[in-house]
N, C-alpha and C positions, 0 to 999 in steps of 0.2 A: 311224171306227168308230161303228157303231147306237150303243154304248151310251154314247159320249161325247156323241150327239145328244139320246137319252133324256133322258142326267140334267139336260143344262142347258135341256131344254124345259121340264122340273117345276118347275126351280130360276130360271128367269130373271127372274120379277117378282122372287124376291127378290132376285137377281143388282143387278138396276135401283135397288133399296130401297136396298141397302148404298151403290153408289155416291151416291146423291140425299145419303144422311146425311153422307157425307165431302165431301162439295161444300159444305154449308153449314158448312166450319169454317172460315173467313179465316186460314188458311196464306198471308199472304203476307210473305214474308222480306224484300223490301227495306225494312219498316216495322216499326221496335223495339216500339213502341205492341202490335204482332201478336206478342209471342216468346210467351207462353203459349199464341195459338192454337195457333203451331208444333210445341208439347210437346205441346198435344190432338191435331193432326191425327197423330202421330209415334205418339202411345199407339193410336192410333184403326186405323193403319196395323197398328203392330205386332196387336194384337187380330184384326184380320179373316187375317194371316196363320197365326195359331194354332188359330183355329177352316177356316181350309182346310185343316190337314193337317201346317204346319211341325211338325217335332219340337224346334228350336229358334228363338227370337227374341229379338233385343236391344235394348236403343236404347244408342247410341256417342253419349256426349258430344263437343261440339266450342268450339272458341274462339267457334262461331255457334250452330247451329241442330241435332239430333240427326240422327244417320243411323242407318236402321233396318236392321238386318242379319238375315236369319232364313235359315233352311237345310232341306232336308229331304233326306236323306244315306241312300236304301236302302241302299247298297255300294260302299264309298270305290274300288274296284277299276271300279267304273262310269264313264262319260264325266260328266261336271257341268257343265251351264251354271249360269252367273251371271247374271241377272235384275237390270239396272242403271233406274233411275228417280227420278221426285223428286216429293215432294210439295208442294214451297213454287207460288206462284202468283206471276203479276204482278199490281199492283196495277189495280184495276177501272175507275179516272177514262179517262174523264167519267162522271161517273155518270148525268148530265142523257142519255146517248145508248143508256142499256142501254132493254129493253122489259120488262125486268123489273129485281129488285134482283139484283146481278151472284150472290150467296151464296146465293139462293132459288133455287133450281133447278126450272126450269120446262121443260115437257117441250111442245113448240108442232109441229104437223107433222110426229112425230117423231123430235126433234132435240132433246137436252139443251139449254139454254143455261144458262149459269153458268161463271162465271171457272171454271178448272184442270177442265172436264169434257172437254177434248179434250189441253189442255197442262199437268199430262200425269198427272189425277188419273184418268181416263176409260181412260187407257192404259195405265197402271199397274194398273188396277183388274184385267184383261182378262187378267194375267200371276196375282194373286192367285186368280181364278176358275177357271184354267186349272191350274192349283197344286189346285184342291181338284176339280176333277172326273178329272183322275186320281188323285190319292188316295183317293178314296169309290169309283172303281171299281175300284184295284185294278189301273190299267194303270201307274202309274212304271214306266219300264225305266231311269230316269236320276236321278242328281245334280240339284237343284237350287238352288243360292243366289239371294237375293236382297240387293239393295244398294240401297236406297229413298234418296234424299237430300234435305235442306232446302233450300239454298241453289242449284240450279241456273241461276235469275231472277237472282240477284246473283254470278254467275260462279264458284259452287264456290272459295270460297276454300280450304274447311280440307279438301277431299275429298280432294285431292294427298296430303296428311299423311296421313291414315285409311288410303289402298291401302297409300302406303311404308310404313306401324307396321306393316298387318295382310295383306300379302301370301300367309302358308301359308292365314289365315282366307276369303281370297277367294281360292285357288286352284281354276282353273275350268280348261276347256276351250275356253272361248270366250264373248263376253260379247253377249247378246242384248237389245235396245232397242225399245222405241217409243214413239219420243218425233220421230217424224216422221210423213212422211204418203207416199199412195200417191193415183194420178191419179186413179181413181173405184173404185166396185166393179164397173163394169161392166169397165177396164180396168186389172186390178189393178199395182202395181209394185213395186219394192223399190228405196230408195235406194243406190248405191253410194259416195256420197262426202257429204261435209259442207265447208262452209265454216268459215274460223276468221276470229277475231274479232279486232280490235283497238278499243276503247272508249274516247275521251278526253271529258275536261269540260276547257273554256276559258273563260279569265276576261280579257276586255279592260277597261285602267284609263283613262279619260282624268285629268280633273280631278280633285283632293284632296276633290269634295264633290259632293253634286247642284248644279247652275246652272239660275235662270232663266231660260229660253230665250229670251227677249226681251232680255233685258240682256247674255246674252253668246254665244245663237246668229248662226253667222257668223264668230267668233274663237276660237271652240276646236271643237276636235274633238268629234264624239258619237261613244260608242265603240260603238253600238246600228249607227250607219252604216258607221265602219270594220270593226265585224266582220262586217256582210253583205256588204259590200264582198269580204273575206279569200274567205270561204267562197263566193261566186260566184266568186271567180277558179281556184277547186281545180278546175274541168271547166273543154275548151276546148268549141269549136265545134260538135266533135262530139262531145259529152260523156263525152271522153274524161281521165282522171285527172288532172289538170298539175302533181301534183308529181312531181319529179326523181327518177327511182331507182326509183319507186313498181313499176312492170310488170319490174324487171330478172330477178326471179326467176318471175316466172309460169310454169307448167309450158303448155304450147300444147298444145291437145286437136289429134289427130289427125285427118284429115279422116274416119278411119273414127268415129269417138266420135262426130264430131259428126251422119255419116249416122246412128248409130244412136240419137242423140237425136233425129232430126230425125221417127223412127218412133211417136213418142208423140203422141197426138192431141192438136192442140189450135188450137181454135178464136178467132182472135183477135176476132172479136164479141162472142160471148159472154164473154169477159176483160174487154172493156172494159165491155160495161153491167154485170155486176156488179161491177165497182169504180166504175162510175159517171165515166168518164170519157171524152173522145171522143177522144183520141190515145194512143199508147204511147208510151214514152219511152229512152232509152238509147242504149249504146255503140256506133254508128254501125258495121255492117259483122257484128251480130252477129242472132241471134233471140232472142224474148223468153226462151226454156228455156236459151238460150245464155249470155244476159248474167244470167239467174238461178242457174246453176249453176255453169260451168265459169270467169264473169270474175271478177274483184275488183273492187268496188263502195265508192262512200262515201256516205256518208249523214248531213242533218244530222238529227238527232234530237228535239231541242228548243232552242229559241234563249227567250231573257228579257231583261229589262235593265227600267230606266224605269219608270216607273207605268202597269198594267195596271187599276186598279180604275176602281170606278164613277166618270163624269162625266169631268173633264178637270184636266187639273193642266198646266201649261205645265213641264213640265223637262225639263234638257236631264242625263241624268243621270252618273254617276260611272263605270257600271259596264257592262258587259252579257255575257252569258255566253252558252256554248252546247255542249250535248252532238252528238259525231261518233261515229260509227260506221266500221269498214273491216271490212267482209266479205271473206275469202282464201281464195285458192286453192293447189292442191299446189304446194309447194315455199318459197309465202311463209311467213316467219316472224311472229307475232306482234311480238316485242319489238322486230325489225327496221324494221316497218311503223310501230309507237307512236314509234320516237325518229324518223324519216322526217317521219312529222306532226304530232309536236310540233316538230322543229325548223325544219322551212317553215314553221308560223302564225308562230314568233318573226322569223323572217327577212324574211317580206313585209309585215312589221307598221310602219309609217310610226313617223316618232319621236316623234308626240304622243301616242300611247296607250305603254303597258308591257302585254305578254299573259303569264300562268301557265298553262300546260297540266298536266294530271294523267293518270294510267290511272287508269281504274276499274276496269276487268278485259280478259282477254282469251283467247288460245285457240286452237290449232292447226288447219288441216285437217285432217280425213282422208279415206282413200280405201279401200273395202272389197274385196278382191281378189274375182273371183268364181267362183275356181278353187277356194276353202276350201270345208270342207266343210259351214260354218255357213250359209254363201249357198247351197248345194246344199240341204241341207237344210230353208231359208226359202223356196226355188224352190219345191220340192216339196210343201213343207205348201200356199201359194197356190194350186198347180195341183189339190191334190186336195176343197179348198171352193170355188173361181173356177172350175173348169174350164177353167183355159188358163191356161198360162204367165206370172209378170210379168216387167212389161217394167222392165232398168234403168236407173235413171233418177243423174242428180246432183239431191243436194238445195241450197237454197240458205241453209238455216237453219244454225246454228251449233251443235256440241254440244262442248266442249270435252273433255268429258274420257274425248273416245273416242283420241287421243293420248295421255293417260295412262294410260287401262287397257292399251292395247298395249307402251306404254315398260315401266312398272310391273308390269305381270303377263306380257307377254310373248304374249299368246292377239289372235285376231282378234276382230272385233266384227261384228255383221252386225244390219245396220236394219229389223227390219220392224214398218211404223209403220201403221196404219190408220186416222188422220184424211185431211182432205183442205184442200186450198191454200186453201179456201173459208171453214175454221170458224173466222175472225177471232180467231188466235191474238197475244193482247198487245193485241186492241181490246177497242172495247165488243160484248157481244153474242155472247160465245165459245161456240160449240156445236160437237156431238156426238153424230151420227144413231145413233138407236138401232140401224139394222143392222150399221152398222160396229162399234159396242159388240160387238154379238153373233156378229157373224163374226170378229175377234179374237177372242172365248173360241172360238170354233167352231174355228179355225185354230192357235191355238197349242200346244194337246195332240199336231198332225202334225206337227211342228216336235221337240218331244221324241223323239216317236217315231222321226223319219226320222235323227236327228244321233244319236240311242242306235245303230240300225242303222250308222249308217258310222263 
């Protein structure tokens, strides 16, 4: 509609202004040191929702960090989407590799850069804009909730508890996200699935104490070497998963799934110079869209131990640790996968060290049918700002609690996300092309529209 284009041509430097301000508040949840940013970014949220249009907004205390809930309800008799998102960030280290400072948002070529301008303050933003440009013109034909949250980065702990308490409060028709991405804008897509998560930290013990590495390297174990030891032995040859059980439940994508991933463009050159690397890597017999989407994956995340600091210290040390990841596919279970690999590190672990594994968090597949009428209606908003249909794609990211809004409310979920594979989400250096900013607001007012029609 002209007059959806109108308003956000007048309106889009300041569109940009609001965003740049919510980018400079250090929302990041995994750091206590940040729980007040988390309160300002949460007041800062609610605020820009009120002036788009909500008639109501909240903030939902929690055992962590607030969830911001607002509504804007022409006619309970109307269809209602729910509007799910999060405001918290990852933390921004190394600092030493950003080009700017990660919380100054710096606009280069552009492209936002600034920690949460693509994950997923940038994206979030794009649903509040969209929220007031039909408002101010006058076209709602729909329901809309919104369910903003803090803790998404440290795995939604208390978000479970929030749907269960407040289920009539988020009863919707179906829950619409983005907080993913699509292949470019020349070749727009929409994701149909999500991977889940499974999260440990591991603590290998050798010795009662740090050791002098000369006095007693040779005779005792370093548990810095037994645990890389562990963790190279988890993939075989063809770096395939080696522990036991791991693939039992894997759902096997179809040969037809896999012809119509194999339809998405992509260039394996240009993958590697922009990551900077001369070879690809993975599960033997698979492609790189393959082993990103449709396989299960493990990953070490962070390893430590010993003395890292400046100069040299000879120890041979006590401890060494190290965060894993397991990326899932349909049919794997989270809690399944976590006792699986906790209980292989205990098992392969030689008798001079002792290992503790722990969960940190974790998190279901899902899979978005695209027979609903939430994905018809996300088809249709793309094809009428893109000009041509998106292609569906599996994503490889994680979003846990799109298995809980479907358990819990019962409604399907449909992704449509407009960052892209590139805007170094969780590194240094996070950005967020201004046109994708702007064709999400451009695109998401069709999306109400086409899902009020059906």
């Amino acid at each position: 509609m002209q007059v959806w284009k109108d308003y956000q041509e007048k309106n889009k430097d300041r569109f940009l202004d609001e965003l740049l301000q919510l980018l400079r508040i250090p929302s990041i949840s995994a750091k206590t040191e940040h729980k007040p940013d988390m309160v300002k970014c949460a007041e800062a949220v609610k605020q820009r929702l009120l002036e788009a249009g909500a008639d109501k907004v909240e903030l939902y205390p929690t055992d962590g960090h607030p969830i911001v809930y607002g509504e804007k309800i022409i006619d309970p008799s109307k269809p209602t989407v729910l509007v799910y998102g999060h405001y918290d960030v990852q933390p921004p280290e190394p600092l030493n590799l950003w080009k700017n400072e990660p919380f100054d948002p710096t606009i280069i070529n552009g492209k936002i850069f600034a920690r949460g301008s693509c994950d997923d303050k940038g994206q979030v933003y794009m649903h509040v804009k969209a929220l007031e440009i039909l408002v101010k013109t006058n076209t709602l034909t729909n329901n809309i909730k919104f369910c903003i949250e803090g803790e998404e980065e440290v795995g939604s702990p208390n978000l479970g508890k929030f749907v269960s308490a407040h289920k009539d409060l988020l009863k919707a028709d179906c829950v619409l996200i983005s907080d993913s991405a699509m292949i470019s804008l020349d070749t727009p897509s929409l994701d149909i699935g999500l991977r889940g998560l499974s999260y440990i930290e591991v603590e290998v013990t050798g010795p009662n104490r740090d050791l002098h590495s000369g006095v007693y390297g040779g005779a005792v174990a370093n548990p810095i070497t037994i645990l890389a030891k562990m963790i190279a032995s988890l993939h075989d040859e063809n770096n395939h998963i080696s522990i036991p059980g791991f693939y039992d439940d894997v759902l096997i994508s179809s040969d037809e799934e896999r012809a119509l991933m194999a339809k998405a463009p992509f260039d394996e050159k240009e993958y590697r110079e922009d990551l900077g690397v001369k070879e690809l890597w993975g599960e033997k017999g698979y492609s790189t869209n393959e082993r990103t989407g449709i396989r299960p994956t493990l990953e070490l995340n962070g390893i430590w131990g010993g003395y890292t600091g400046e100069g040299a210290k000879t120890v041979l040390p006590s401890k060494a640790f190290a965060k894993i990841s397991a990326r899932l596919v349909p049919n794997q279970e989270s809690d399944k996968i976590t006792t699986l690999l906790i209980d292989h590190l205990q098992k392969i672990a030689p008798a001079n060290v002792t290992v503790k594994a722990s969960l940190h968090h974790g998190g279901e597949p899902y899979v978005t049918p695209i027979d609903s009428n939430a994905y018809k209606a996300a088809s249709k908003a793309i094809e009428a700002t893109f000009g041509k249909s998106p292609i569906p794609v599996r994503g490889g990211g994680s979003i846990p609690i799109c298995a809980l809004f479907e358990k819990e409310l019962g409604i399907k979920i449909v992704l449509m996300g407009f960052g892209l594979d590139s805007d170094n989400l969780h590194s240094p250096n996070e950005k967020f092309d201004l046109a994708n900013f702007y064709k999400g607001i451009e695109t998401i007012p069709h999306f109400h529209h086409f899902f009020a029609e059906m």
